[in-house]
N, C-alpha and C positions, 0 to 999 in steps of 0.2 A: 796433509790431513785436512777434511774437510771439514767445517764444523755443519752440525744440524741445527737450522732455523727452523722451531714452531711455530708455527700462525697460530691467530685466535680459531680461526677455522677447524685446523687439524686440532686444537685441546676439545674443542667443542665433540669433536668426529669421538676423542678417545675419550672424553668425560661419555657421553653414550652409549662408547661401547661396553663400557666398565660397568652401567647400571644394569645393560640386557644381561651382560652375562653375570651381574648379581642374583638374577631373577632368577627362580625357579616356578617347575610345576609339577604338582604334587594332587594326589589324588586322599581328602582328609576326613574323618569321621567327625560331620556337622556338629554331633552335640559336646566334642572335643576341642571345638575352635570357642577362644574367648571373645564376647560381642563386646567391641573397644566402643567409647563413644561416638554417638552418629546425629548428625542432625535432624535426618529424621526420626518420626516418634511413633508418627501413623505408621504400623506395617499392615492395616487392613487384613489380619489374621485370618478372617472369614470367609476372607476370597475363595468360594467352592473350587472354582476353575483351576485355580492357580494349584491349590491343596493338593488336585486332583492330577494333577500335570508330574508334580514334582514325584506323588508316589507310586504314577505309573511309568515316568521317563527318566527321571531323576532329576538335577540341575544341568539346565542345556550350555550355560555358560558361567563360563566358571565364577567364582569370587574370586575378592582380592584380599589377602593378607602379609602381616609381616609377623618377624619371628622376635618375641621378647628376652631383656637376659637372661629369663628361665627356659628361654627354649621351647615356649611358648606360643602356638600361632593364635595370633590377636586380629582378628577381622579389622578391614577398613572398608572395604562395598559389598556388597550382598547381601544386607543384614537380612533382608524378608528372604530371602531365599537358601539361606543360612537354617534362621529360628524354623524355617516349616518344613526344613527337608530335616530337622533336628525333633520337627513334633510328631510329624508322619513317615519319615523314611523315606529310603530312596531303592529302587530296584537291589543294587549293589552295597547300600550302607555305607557309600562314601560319596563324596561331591566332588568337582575338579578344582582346583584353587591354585591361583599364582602368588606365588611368594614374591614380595618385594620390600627395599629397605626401608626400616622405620622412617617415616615424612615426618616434620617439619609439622607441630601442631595449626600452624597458620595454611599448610601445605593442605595439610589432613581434612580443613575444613572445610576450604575452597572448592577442593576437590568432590569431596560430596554433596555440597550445593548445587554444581557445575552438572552432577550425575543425575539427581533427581528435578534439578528446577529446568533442564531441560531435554527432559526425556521426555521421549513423546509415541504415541500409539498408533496401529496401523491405523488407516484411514480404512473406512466403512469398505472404499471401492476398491483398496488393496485387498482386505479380507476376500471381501467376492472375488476376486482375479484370483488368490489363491485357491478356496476352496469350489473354485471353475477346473482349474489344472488337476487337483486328485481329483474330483469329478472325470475328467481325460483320463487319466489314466487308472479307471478302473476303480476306484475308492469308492464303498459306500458311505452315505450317508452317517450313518453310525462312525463306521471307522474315523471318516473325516474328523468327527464329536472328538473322538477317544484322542487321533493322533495329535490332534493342536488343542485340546481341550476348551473349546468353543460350546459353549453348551448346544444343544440339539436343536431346539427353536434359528436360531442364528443361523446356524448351518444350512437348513431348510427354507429359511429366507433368502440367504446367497445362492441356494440352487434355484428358488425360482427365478429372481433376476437377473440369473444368466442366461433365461429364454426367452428374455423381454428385452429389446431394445433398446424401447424408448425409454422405461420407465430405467435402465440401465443409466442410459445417458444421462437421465438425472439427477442420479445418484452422485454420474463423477460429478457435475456440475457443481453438486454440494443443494441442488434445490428441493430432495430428496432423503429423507437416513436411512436406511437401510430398511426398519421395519416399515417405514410408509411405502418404500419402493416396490417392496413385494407385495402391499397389498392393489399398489395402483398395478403393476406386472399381471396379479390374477386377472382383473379385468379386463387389459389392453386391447383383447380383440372385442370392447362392447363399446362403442361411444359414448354411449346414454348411460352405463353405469360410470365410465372414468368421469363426466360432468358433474355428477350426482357426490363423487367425492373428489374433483377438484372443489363444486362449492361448500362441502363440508370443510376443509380444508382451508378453506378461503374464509370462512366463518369462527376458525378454528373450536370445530365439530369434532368430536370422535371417530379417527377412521375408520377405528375397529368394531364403532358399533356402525356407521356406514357399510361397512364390508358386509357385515353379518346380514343385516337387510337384503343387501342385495342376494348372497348366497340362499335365504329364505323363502325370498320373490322366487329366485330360479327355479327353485326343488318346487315350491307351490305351484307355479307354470305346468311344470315336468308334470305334476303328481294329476292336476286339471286334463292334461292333453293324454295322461295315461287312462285316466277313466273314461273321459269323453271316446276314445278307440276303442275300451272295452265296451263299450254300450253302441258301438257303430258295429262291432263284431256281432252282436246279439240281433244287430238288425234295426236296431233304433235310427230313426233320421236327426239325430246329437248337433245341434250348433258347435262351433268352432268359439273358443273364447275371442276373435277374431272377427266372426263374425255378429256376435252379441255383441260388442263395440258397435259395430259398424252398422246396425241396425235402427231404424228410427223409433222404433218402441217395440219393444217385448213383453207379451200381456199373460195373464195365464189363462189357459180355457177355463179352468174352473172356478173364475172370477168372471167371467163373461156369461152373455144368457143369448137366446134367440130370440128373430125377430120376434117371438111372441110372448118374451120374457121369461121363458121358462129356461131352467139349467141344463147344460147335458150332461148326459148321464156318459159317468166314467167310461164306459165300454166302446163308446162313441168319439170320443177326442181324437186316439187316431185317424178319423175319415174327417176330420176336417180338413178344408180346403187349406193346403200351404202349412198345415200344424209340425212344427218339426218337436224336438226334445232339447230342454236347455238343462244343461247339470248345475245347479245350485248346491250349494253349502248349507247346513241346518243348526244352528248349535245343540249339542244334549245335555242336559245339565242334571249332573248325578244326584242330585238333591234333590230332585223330582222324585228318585225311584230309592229313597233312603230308606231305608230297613229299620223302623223303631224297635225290632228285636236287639240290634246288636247296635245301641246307640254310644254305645262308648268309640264304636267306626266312624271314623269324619268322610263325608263323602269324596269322591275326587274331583280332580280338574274338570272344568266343563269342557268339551271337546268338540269336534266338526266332524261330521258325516255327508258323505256325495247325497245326495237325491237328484233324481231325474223328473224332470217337470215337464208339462206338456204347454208348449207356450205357441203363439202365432203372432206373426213381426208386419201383416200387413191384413188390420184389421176390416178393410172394407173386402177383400179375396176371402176371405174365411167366412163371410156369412151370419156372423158372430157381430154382436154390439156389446158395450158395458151395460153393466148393470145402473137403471136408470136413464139409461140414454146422455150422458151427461158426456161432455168432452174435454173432464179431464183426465188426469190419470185414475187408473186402477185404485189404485191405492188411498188417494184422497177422497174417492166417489165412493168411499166404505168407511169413512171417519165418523160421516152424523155429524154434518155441519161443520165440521172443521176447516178454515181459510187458510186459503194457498200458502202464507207467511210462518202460520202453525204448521202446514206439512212439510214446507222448507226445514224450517227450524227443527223438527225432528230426523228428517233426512242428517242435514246436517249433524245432528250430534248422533247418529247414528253412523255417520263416517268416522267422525274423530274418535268413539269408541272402537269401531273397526282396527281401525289405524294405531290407535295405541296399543291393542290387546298384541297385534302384529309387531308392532315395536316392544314392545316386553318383552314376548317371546324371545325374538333377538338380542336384548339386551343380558336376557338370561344367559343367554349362551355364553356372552361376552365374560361376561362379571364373573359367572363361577370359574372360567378357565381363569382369570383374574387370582381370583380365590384361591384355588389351587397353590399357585404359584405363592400367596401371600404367606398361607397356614403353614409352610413349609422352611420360611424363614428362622434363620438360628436367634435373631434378638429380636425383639419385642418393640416397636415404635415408640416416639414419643406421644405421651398422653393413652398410652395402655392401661395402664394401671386405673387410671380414672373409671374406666370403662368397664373392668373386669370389675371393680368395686361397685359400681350400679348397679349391673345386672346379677352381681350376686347378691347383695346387700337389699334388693328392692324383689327380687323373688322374681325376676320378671315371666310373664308365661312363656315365651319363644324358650328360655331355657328350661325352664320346668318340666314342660314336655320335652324337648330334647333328651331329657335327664333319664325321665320316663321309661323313652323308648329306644336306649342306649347313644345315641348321639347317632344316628343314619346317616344325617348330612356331613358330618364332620371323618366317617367314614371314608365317603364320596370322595368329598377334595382331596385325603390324604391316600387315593388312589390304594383303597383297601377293599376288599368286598364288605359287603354290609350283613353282619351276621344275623340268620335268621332261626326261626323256632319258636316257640312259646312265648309267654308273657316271662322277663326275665332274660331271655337270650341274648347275649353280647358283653356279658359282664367279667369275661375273660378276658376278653379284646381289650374291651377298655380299661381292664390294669393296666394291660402289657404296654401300652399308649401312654397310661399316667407313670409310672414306673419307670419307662424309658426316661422321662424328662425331669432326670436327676440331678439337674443344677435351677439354680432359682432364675437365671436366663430360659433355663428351658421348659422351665415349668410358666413362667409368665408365659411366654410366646404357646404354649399348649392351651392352656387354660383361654387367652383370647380366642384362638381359633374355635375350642368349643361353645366360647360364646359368639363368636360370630358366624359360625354355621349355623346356631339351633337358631337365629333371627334369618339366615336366608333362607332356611326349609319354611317358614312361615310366610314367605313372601310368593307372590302370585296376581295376576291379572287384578287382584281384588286392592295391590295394592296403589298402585296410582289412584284409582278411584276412590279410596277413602285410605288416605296415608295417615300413620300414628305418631306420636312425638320421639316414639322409638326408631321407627324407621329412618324418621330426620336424624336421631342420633348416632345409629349406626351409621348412616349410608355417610352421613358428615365425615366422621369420623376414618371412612373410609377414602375421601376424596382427599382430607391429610394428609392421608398416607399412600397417595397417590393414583388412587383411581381415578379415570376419567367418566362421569357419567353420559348418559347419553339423554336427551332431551326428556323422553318419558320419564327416564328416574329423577330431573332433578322438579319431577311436580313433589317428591316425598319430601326434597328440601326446601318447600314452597314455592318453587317457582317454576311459574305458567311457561310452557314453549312457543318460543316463539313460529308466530305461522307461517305456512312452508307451500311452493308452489311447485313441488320438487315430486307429488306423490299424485298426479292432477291423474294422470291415467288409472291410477289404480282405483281412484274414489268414482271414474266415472265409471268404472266396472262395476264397483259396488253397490254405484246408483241405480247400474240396469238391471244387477241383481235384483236388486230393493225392491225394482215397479214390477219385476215378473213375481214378488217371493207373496 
């Protein structure tokens, strides 16, 4: 008879096997599992994403639990994924769960430290690489959203850079995050805009109010070269925005006189030697044409209109002299004594107004998609309260009239229509809005968004130019809580931007605007 020798090895093998086949897996109803102690506390309940994942796929991996002397299964990991497929359901109304033997309180602890202190999340450039491959194989965009619940934005960012290279490569490098990557990827085939927001970037400037500029610039471009063809169509001899650069001066005929100091008369411009058509920009300012009948109506934004000008770029061909004979420009030869340093100096602030009304605009853009995103939030930031308390407590106008006129703007961001009709109209809506936010978390976070929309429908080109104490306090307020502003808006926080040689082309455009306008 032979006897049997166990090594440590072989108990090791059969202590093992003795746990797996302890173990079961079991498929259990979340809000029937008891949540044992955990060391975590935070389970980040709010996570949209994650909410949104569990109650349309259910729990993708299982938990873990054991079974008490009741009989009882007692969670040991999964707690978040546990509580939220217990608050929102799961497709099936069960989750998958592995049973295993009660651990060792010292066991129990270790082990959940070990789970959460080092778990770790995909990286920016795995996401892209995944949502590259259902991209291949045929997934929309949406779908993408729905099946890995990524919210939509992201998703859309990892499809652009995966058509961009370089700005790809940066990404993996890590010099890159994902939202900067897609916005430098939009640009990739422009040199002159990826420079314009590397030195943003290098400055650390707002990308996304760089981006917006540039997108801006382009369509203004677009919108230049689409009129300047409609008016070549018609027969006009139109400059090229191209070639008004590139021209030594641009006068207007009807700033010029003849040799015998007499004007010509309109009907005559065209037969000037070399006269071609330059399309200038005009501002119209609705407060010009205000209706004191209906003054309770605030006028609107002042706006830009094409005009076609009759200009000539080679003032001895044309026949043509300034007025007074004088050899400077146009434009200072009609001031009445005004020196070169004074005409500078208006030119000049005549750009920098240019240039910010331009940069507003863009920033507008920026901030409400901002906004959107904010007002939509389940809790309320710190230092809300303070803020809801001012502006209700001090009466402020931007809400007053918001109040008025049913909340328009707060409409807007919360991606509603804006209800119209009479004096009165929208006061349905805005129950159904105050009503919905029936917890005192959601009634803060409601209540700020109305105040912070009825102070951005107040805002406008008019505000850099003479910015209020309120504006500092919103916009502040808003940088807390993580907005990035863009140079124009932080004149509302008092401070000046700093000067920029980054916009040289467009102001010289502006200039030969200027001498022709």
């Amino acid at each position: 008879m032979t006897d049997t020798i166990q090594t440590p090895a072989d108990t090791a093998t059969v202590e093992a096997s003795e746990a797996v086949q302890a173990e079961e897996f079991l498929y259990l109803d979340p809000a029937a599992i008891i949540i044992g102690t955990n060391v975590r506390t935070d389970l980040r309940p709010d996570h949209k994403e994650f909410r949104k994942s569990i109650k349309e796929r259910g729990v993708l991996e299982a938990v873990t639990v054991y079974r008490n002397e009741d009989g009882q299964y007692v969670l040991l990991r999964g707690q978040r994924r546990t509580v939220t497929a217990a608050e929102v359901d799961t497709p099936t109304g069960l989750i998958p769960a592995r049973v295993v033997p009660q651990p060792a309180d010292a066991d129990r602890i270790g082990d959940q430290m070990v789970e959460n202190i080092h778990r770790a999340g995909m990286r920016e450039a795995e996401i892209v690489a995944g949502v590259e491959q259902l991209a291949l194989l045929g997934v929309s965009a949406a779908q993408i959203a729905k099946r890995t619940s990524i919210d939509r934005p992201t998703v859309n960012a990892a499809l652009v850079v995966t058509k961009a290279d370089q700005s790809r490569n940066r990404l993996d490098s890590g010099d890159l995050t994902l939202e900067e990557a897609a916005i430098f990827a939009e640009f990739e085939h422009d040199p002159e805009a990826v420079e314009r927001l590397e030195n943003a970037k290098r400055w650390r400037r707002s990308l996304a109010h760089e981006a917006q500029r540039l997108r801006d610039e382009a369509a203004e471009r677009e919108a230049d070269a689409a009129e300047v063809e409609r008016l070549r169509v018609e027969g006009l001899p139109v400059l090229s925005a191209e070639e008004v650069a590139e021209a030594d001066e641009v006068l207007r005929i009807e700033r010029l006189v003849t040799e015998d100091g007499e004007s010509l008369p309109e009907e005559e411009w065209s037969n000037v030697p070399g006269a071609r058509v330059q399309v200038v920009k005009e501002w119209v300012y609705p407060e010009d044409e205000y209706d004191e009948e209906h003054e309770d109506d605030e006028p609107g934004e002042p706006y830009q209109q094409y005009v076609p000008v009759w200009v000539v770029t080679d003032l001895a061909a044309s026949g043509l002299r300034r007025r007074g004979g004088g050899s400077g420009s146009t434009a200072s030869a009609d001031e009445g004594g005004e020196s070169e340093e004074e005409a500078e100096a208006r030119r000049e602030e005549r750009r920098r107004v240019i240039d910010n009304n331009k940069a507003w605009s863009s920033a507008e853009t920026v901030r409400r998609e901002w906004l959107a995103t904010f007002v939509a939030r389940k809790t309320a930031p710190k230092g809300a309260e303070a803020l809801i308390c001012e502006a209700v407590v001090t009466g402020h106008h931007s809400l007053s009239k918001a109040m008025d006129h049913r909340h328009p703007m707060l409409f807007t961001l919360l991606g509603i229509d804006v209800p119209t009709g009479y004096y009165g109209a929208g006061y349905e809506e805005c129950h159904k809005i105050a009503t919905k936010a029936s917890t005192p978390k959601a009634a803060t976070v409601t209540t700020l968004a109305a105040i912070v929309a009825a102070w951005e429908a107040t805002t406008g080109k008019h505000s850099w130019r003479n910015p209020t104490a309120w504006d500092a306090r919103v916009l502040g307020a808003l940088v807390e809580w993580g907005y990035q502003p863009s140079e124009v808006e932080r004149i509302l926080l008092g401070e000046e931007p700093q000067p920029s040689t980054e916009y040289d082309s467009d102001d010289d455009a502006d200039e030969a605007s200027d001498s022709a306008a």
